[in-house]
C-alpha positions in Angstrom: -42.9 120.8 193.5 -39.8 120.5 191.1 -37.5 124.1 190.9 -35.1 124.8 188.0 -33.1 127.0 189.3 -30.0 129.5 188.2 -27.3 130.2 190.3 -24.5 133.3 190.3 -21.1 133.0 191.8 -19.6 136.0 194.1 -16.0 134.6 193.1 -16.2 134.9 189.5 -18.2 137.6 187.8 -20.2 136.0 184.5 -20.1 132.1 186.4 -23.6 130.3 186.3 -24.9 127.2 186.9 -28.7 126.2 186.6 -30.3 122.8 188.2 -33.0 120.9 188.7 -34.5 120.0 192.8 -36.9 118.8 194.3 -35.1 121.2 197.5 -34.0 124.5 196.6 -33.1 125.4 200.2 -30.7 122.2 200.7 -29.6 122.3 196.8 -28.3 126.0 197.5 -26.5 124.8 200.7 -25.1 121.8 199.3 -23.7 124.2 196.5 -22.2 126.8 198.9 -20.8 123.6 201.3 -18.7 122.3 198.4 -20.7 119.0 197.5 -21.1 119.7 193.7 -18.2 118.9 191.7 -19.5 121.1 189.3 -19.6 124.4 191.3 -17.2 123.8 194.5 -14.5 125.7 192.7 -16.5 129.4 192.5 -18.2 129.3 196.2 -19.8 131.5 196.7 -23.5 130.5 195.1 -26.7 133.2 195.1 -29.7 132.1 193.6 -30.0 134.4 190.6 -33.4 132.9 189.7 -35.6 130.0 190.2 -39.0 128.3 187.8 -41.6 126.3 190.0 -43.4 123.3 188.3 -45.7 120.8 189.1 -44.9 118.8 186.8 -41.0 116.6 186.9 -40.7 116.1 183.0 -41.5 120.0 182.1 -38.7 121.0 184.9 -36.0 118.7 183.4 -37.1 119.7 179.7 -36.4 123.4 181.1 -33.5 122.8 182.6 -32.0 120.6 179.9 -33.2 124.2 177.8 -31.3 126.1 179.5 -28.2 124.1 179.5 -28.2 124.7 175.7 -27.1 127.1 174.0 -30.3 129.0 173.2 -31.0 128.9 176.8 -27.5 130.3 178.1 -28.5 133.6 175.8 -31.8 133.3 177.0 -30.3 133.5 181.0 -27.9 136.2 179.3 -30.6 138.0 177.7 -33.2 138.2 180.8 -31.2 138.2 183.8 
């Protein structure tokens, strides 16, 4: 199964971050644990919502969606 998946920061109200795993549970800890570049400045991570598919292309299409700008009113929007 492939997850797309949006995160919240406790350390900074309004910071989100959405990816793409294969392993939501070790993804989440490697956030919180500092190993992302991208996100290792606003530890700490929740998962604010996560998208299961079976298929890898339709996960990365999604993610690469929400990483536009339609998407990041789309995340505002709905959650």
């Amino acid at each position: 199964m492939f997850y797309v998946y949006i995160i919240k920061s406790l350390k900074e109200d309004g910071r989100f971050y959405m990816g793409f795993t294969t392993d939501l549970k070790r993804r989440i800890a490697e956030h919180n644990a500092g190993k992302s570049i991208h996100t290792n400045k606003y530890i700490p991570w929740v998962i604010k919502n996560y998208f299961v598919f079976d298929d890898k292309a339709k996960a990365e299409s999604f993610e690469i969606y929400l990483k536009s700008g339609a998407g990041r009113e789309f995340i505002k929007k709905h959650f």
